[in-house]
PDB file with one MODEL, atoms N, CA, C and O in Angstrom:
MODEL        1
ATOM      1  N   UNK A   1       0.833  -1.171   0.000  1.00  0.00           N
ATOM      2  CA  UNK A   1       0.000   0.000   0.000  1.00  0.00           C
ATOM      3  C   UNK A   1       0.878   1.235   0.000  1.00  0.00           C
ATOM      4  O   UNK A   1       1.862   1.326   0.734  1.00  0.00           O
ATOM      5  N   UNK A   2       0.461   2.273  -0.922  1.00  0.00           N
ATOM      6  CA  UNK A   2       1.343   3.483  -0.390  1.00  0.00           C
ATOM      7  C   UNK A   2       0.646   4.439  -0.525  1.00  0.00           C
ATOM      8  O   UNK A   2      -0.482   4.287  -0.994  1.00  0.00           O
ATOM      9  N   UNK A   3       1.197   5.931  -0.087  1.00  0.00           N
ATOM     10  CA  UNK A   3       0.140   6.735   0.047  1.00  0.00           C
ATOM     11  C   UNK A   3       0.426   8.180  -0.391  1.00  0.00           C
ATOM     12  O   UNK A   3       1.581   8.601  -0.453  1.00  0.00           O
ATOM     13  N   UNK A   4      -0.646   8.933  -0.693  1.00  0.00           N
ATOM     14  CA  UNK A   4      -0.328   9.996  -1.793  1.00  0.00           C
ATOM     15  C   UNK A   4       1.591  10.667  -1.278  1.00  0.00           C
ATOM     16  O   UNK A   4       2.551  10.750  -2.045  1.00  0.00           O
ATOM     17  N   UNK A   5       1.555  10.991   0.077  1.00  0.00           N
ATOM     18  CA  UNK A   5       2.756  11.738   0.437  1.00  0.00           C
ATOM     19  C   UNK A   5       3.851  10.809   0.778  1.00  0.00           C
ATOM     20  O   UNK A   5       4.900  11.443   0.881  1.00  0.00           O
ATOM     21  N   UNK A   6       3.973   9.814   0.947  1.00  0.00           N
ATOM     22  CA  UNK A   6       4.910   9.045   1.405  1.00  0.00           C
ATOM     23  C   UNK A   6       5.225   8.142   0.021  1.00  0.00           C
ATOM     24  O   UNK A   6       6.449   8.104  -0.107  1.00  0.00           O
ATOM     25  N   UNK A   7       4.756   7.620  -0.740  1.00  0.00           N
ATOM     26  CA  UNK A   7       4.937   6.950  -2.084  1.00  0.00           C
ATOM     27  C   UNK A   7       5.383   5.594  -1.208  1.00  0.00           C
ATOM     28  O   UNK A   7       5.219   5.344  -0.014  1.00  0.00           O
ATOM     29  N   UNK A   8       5.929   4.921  -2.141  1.00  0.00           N
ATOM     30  CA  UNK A   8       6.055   3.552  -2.158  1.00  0.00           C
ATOM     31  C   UNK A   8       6.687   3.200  -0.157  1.00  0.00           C
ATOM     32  O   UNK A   8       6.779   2.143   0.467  1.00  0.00           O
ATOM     33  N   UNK A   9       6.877   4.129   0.103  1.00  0.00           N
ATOM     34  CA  UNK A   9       7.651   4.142   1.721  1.00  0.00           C
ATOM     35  C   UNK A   9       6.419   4.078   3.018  1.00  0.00           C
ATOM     36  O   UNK A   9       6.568   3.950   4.234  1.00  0.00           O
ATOM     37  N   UNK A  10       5.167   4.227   2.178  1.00  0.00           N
ATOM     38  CA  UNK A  10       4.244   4.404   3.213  1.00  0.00           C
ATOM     39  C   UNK A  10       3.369   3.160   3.845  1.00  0.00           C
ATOM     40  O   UNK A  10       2.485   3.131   4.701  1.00  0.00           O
ATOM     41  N   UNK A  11       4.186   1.856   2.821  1.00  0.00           N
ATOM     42  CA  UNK A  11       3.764   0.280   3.064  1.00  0.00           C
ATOM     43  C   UNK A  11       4.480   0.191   4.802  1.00  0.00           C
ATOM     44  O   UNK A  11       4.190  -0.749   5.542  1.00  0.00           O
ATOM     45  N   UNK A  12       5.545   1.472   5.296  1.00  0.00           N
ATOM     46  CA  UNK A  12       6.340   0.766   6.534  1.00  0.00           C
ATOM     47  C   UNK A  12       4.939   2.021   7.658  1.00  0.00           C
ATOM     48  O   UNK A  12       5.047   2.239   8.864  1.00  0.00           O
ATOM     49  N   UNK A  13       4.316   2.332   7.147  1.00  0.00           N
ATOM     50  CA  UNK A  13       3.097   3.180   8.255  1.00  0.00           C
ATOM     51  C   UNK A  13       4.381   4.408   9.459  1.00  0.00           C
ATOM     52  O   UNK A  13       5.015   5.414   9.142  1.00  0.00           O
ATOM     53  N   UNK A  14       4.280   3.737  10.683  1.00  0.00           N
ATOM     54  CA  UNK A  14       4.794   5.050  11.445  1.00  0.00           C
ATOM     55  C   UNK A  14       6.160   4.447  11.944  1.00  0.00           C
ATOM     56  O   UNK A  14       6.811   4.957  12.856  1.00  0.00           O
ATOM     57  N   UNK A  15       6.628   3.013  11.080  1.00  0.00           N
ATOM     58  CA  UNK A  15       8.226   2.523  11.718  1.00  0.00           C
ATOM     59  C   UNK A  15       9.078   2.919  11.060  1.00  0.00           C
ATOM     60  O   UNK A  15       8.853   3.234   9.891  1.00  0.00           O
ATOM     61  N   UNK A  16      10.655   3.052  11.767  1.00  0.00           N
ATOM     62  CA  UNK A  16      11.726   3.276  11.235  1.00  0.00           C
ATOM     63  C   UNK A  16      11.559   4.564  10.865  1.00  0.00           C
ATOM     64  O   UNK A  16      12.172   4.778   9.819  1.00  0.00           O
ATOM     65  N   UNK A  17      10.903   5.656  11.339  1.00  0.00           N
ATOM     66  CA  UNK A  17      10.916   7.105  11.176  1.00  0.00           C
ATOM     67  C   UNK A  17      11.164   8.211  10.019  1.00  0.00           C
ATOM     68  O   UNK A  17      11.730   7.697   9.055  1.00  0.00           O
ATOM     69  N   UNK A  18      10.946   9.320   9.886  1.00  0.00           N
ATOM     70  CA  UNK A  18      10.555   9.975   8.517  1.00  0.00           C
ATOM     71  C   UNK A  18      11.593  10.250   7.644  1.00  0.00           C
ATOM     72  O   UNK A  18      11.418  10.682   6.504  1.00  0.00           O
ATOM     73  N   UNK A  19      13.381   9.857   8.478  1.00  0.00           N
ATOM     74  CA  UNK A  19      14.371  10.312   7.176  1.00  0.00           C
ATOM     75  C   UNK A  19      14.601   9.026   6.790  1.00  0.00           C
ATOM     76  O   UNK A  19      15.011   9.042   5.630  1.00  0.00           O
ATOM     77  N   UNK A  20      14.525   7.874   7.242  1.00  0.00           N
ATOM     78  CA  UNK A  20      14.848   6.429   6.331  1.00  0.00           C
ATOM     79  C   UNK A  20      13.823   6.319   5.565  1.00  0.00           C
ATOM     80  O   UNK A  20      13.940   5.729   4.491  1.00  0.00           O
ATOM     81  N   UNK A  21      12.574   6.883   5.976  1.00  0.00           N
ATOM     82  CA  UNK A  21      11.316   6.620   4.976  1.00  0.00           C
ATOM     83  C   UNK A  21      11.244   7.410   3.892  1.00  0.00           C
ATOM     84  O   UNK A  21      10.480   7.185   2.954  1.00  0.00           O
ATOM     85  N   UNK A  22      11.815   8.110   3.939  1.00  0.00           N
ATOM     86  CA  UNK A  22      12.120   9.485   2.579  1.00  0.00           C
ATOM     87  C   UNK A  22      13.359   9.103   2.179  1.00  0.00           C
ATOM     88  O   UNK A  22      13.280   8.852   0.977  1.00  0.00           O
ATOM     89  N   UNK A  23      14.664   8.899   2.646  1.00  0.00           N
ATOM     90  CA  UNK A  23      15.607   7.857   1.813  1.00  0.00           C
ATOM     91  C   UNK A  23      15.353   6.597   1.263  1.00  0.00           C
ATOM     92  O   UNK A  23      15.881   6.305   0.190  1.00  0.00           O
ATOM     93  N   UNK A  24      14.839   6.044   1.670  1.00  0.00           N
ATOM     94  CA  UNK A  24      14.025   4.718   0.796  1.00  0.00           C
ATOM     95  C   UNK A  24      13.238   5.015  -0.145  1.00  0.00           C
ATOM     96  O   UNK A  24      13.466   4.510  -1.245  1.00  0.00           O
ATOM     97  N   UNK A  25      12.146   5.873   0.012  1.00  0.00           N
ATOM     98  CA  UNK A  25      11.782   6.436  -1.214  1.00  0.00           C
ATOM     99  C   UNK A  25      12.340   6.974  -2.318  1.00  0.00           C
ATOM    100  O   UNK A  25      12.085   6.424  -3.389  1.00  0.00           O
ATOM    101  N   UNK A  26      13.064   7.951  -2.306  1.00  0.00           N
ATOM    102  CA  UNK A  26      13.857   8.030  -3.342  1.00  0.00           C
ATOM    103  C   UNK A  26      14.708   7.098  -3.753  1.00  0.00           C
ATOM    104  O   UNK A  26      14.822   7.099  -4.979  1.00  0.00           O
ATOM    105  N   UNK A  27      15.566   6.037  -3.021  1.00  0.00           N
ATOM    106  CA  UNK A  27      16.078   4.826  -3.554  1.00  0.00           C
ATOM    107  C   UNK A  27      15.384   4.044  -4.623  1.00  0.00           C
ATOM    108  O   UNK A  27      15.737   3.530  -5.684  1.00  0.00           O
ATOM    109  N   UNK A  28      14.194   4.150  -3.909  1.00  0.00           N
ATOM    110  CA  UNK A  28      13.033   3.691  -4.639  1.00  0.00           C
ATOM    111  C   UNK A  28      13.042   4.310  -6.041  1.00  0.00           C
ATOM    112  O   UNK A  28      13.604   3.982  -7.086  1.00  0.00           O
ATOM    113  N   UNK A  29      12.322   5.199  -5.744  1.00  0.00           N
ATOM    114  CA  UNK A  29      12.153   5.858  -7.605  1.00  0.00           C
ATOM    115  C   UNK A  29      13.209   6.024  -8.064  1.00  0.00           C
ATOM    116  O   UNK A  29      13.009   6.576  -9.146  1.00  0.00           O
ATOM    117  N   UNK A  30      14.634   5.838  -7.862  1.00  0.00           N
ATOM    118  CA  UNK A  30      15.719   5.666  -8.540  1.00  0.00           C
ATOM    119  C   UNK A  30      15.714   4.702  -9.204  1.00  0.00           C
ATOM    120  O   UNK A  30      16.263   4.774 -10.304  1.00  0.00           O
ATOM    121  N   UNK A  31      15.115   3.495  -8.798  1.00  0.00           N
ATOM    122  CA  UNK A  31      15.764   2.296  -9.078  1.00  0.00           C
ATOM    123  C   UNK A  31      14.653   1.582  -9.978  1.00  0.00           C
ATOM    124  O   UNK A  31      14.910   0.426 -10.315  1.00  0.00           O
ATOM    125  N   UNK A  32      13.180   2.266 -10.498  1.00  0.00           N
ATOM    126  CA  UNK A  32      12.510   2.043 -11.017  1.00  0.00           C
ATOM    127  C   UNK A  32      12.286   3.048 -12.003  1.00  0.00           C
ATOM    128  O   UNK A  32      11.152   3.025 -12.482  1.00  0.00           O
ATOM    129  N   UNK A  33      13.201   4.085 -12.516  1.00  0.00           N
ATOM    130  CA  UNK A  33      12.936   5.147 -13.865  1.00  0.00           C
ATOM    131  C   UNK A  33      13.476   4.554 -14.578  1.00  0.00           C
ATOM    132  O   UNK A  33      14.021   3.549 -14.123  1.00  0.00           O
ATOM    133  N   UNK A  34      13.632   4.862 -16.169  1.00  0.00           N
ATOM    134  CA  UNK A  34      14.178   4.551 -17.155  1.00  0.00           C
ATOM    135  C   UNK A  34      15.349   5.781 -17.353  1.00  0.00           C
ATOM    136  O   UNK A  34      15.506   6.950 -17.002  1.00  0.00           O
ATOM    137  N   UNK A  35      15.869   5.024 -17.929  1.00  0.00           N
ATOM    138  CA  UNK A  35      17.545   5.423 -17.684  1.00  0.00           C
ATOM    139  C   UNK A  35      18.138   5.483 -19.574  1.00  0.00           C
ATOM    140  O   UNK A  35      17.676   4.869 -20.536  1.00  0.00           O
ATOM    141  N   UNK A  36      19.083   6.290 -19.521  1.00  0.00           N
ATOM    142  CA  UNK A  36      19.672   6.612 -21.673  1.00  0.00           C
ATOM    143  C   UNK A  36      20.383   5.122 -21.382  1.00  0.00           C
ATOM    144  O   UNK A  36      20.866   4.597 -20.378  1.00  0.00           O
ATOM    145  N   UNK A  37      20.200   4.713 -22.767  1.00  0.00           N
ATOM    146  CA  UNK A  37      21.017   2.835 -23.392  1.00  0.00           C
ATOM    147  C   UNK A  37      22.493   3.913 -23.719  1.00  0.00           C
ATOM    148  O   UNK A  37      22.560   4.892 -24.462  1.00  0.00           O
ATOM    149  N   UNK A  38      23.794   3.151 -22.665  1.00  0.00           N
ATOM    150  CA  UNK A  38      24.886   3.704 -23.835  1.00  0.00           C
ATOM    151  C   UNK A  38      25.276   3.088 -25.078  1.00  0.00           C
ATOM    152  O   UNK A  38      26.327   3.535 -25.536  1.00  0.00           O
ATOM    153  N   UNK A  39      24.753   2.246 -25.700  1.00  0.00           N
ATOM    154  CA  UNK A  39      25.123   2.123 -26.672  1.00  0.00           C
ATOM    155  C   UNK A  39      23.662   2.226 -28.372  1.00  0.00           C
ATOM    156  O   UNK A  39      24.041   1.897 -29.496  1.00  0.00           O
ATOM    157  N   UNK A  40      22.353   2.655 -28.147  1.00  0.00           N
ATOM    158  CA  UNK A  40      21.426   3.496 -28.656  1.00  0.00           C
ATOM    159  C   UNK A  40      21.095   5.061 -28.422  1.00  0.00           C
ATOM    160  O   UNK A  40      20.472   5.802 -29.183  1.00  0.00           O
ATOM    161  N   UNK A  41      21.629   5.346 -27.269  1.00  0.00           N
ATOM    162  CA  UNK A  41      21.039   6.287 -26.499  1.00  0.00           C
ATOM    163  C   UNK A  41      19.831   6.613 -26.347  1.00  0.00           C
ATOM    164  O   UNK A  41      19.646   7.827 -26.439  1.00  0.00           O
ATOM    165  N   UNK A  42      18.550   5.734 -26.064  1.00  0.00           N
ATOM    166  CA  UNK A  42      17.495   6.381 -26.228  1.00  0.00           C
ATOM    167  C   UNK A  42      17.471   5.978 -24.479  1.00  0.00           C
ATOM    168  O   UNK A  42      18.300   5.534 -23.684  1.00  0.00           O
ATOM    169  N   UNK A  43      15.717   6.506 -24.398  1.00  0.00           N
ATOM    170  CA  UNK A  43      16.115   6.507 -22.706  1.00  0.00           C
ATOM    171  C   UNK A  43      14.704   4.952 -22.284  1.00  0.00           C
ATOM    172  O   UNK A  43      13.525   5.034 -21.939  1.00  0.00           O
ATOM    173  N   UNK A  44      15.413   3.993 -22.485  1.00  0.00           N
ATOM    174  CA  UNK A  44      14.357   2.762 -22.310  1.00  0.00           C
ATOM    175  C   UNK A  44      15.250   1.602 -21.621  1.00  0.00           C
ATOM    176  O   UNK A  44      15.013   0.410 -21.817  1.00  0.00           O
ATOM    177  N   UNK A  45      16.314   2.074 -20.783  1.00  0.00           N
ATOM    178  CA  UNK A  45      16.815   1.391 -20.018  1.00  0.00           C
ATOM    179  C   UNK A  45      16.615   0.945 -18.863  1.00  0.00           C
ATOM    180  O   UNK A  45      17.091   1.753 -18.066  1.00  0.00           O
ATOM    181  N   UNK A  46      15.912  -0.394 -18.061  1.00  0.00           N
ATOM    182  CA  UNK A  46      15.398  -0.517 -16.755  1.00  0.00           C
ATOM    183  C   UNK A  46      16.048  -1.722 -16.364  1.00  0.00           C
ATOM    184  O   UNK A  46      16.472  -2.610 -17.103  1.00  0.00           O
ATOM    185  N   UNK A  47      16.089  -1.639 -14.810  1.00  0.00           N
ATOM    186  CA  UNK A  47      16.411  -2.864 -13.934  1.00  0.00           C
ATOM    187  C   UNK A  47      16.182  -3.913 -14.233  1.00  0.00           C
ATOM    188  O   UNK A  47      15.179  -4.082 -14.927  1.00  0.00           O
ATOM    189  N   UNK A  48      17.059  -5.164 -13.821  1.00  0.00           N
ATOM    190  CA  UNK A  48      16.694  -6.110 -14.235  1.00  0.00           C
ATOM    191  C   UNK A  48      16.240  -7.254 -12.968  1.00  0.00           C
ATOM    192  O   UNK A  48      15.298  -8.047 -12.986  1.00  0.00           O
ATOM    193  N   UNK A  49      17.554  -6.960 -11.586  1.00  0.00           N
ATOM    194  CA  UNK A  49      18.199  -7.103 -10.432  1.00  0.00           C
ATOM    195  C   UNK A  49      19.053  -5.989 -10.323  1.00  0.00           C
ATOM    196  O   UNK A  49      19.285  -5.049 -11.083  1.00  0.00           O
ATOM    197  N   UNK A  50      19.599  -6.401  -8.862  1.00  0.00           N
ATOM    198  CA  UNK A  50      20.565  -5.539  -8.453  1.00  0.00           C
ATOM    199  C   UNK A  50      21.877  -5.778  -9.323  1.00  0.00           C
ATOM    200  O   UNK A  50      22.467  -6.855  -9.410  1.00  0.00           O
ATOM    201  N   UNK A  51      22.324  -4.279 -10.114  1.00  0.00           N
ATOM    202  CA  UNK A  51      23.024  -4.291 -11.133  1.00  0.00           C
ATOM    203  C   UNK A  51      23.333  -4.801 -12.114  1.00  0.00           C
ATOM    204  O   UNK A  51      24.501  -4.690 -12.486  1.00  0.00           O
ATOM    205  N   UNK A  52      22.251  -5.655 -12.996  1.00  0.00           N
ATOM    206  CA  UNK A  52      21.817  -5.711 -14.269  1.00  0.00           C
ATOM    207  C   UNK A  52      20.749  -4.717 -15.111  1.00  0.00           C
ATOM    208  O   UNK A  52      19.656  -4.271 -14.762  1.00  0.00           O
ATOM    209  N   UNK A  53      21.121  -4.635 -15.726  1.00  0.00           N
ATOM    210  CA  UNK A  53      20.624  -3.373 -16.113  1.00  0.00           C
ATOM    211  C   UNK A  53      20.470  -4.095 -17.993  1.00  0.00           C
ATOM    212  O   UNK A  53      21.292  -4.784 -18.598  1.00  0.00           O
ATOM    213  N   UNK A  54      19.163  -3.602 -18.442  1.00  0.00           N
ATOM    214  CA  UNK A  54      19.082  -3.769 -20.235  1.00  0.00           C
ATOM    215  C   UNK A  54      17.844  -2.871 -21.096  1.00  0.00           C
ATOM    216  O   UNK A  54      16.680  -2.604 -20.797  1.00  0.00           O
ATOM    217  N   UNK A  55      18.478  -2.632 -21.994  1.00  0.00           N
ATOM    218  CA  UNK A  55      17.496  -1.771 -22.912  1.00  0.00           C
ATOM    219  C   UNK A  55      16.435  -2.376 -23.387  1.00  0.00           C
ATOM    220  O   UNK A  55      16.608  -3.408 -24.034  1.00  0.00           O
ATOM    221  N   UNK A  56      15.531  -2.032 -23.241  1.00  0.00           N
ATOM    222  CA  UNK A  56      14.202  -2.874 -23.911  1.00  0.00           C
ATOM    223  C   UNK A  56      14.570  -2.046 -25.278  1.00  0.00           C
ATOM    224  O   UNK A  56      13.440  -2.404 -25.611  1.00  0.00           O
ATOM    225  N   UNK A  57      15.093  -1.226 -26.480  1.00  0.00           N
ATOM    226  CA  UNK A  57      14.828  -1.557 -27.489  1.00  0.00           C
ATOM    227  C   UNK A  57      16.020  -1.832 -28.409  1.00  0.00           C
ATOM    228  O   UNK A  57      15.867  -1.994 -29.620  1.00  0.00           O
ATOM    229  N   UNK A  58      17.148  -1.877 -27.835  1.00  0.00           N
ATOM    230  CA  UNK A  58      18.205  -2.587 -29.047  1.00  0.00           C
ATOM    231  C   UNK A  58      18.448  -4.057 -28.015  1.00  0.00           C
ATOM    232  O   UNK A  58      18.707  -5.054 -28.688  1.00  0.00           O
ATOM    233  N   UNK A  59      18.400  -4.261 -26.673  1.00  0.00           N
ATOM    234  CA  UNK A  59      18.234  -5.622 -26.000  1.00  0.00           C
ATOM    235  C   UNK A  59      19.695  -5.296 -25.358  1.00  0.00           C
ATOM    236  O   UNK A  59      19.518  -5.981 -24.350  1.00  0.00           O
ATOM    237  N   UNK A  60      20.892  -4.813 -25.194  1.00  0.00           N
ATOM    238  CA  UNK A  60      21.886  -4.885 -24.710  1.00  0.00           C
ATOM    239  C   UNK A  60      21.578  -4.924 -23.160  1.00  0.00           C
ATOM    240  O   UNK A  60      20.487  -4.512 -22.763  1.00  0.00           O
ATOM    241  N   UNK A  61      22.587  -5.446 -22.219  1.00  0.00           N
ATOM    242  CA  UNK A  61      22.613  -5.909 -21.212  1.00  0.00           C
ATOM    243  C   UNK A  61      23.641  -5.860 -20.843  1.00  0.00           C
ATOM    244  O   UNK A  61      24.568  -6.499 -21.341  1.00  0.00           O
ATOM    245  N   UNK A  62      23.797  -4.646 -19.324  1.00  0.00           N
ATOM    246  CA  UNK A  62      25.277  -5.092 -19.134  1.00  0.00           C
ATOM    247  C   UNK A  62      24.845  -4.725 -17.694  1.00  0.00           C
ATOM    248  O   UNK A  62      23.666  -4.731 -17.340  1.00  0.00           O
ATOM    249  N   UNK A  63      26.007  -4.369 -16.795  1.00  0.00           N
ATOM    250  CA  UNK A  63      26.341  -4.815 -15.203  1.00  0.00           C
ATOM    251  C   UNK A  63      26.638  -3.156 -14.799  1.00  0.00           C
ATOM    252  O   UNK A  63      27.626  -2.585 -15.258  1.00  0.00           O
ATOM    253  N   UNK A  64      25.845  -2.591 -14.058  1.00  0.00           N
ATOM    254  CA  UNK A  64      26.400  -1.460 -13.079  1.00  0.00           C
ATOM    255  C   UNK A  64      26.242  -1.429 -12.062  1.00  0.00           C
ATOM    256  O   UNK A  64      26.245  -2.520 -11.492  1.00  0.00           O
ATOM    257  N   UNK A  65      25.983  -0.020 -11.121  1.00  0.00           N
ATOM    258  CA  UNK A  65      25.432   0.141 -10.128  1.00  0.00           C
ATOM    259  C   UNK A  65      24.411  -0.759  -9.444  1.00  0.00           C
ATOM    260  O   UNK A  65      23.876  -1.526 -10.245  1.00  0.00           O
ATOM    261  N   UNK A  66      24.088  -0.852  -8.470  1.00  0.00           N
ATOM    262  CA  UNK A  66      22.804  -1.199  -7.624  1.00  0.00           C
ATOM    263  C   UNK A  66      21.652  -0.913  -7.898  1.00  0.00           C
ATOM    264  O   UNK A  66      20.730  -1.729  -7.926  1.00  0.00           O
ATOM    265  N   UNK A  67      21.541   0.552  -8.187  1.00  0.00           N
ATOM    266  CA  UNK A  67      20.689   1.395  -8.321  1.00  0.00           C
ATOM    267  C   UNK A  67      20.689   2.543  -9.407  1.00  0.00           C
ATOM    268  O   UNK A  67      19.938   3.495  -9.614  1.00  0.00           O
ATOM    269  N   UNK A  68      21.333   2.276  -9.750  1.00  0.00           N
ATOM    270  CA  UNK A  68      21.931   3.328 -10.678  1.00  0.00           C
ATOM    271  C   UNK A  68      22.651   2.845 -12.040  1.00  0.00           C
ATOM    272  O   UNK A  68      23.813   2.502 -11.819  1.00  0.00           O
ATOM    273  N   UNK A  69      22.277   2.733 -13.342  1.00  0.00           N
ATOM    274  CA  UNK A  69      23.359   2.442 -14.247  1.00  0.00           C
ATOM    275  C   UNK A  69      24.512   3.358 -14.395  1.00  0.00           C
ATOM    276  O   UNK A  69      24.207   4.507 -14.715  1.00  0.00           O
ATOM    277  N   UNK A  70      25.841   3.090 -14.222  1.00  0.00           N
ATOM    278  CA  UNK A  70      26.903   4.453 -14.243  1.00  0.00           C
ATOM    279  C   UNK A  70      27.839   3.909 -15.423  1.00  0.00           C
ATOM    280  O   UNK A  70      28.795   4.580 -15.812  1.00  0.00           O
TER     281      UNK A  70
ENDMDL
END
């Protein structure tokens, strides 16, 4: 469940307090945007796991960040 002001962080209700719940959130929407392909450049790059990373439209696949393709 999440909720209009808290986003995906509001499934933890009133635990673990309001700056881990707002750092998790943004971890969060980091780790679920689409991201530029370096080798198409268009921007249709998403998670696969932790640091797999692949373009849904030329298919390349490679290894970065956690959270982040770098």
């Amino acid at each position: 469940m999440k909720t209009k002001k808290r986003g995906a962080s509001g499934r933890f209700g009133s635990r673990y307090g309001k700056s881990i719940s707002t750092n998790f959130a943004k971890v969060e929407k980091l780790k679920s945007e689409k991201w530029r392909c370096p080798r198409c450049l268009k921007q249709t790059v998403k998670r696969e796991s932790a640091g797999i990373w692949s373009c849904s439209s030329c298919g390349h696949r490679f290894a970065g960040k956690a959270f982040k393709p770098s």
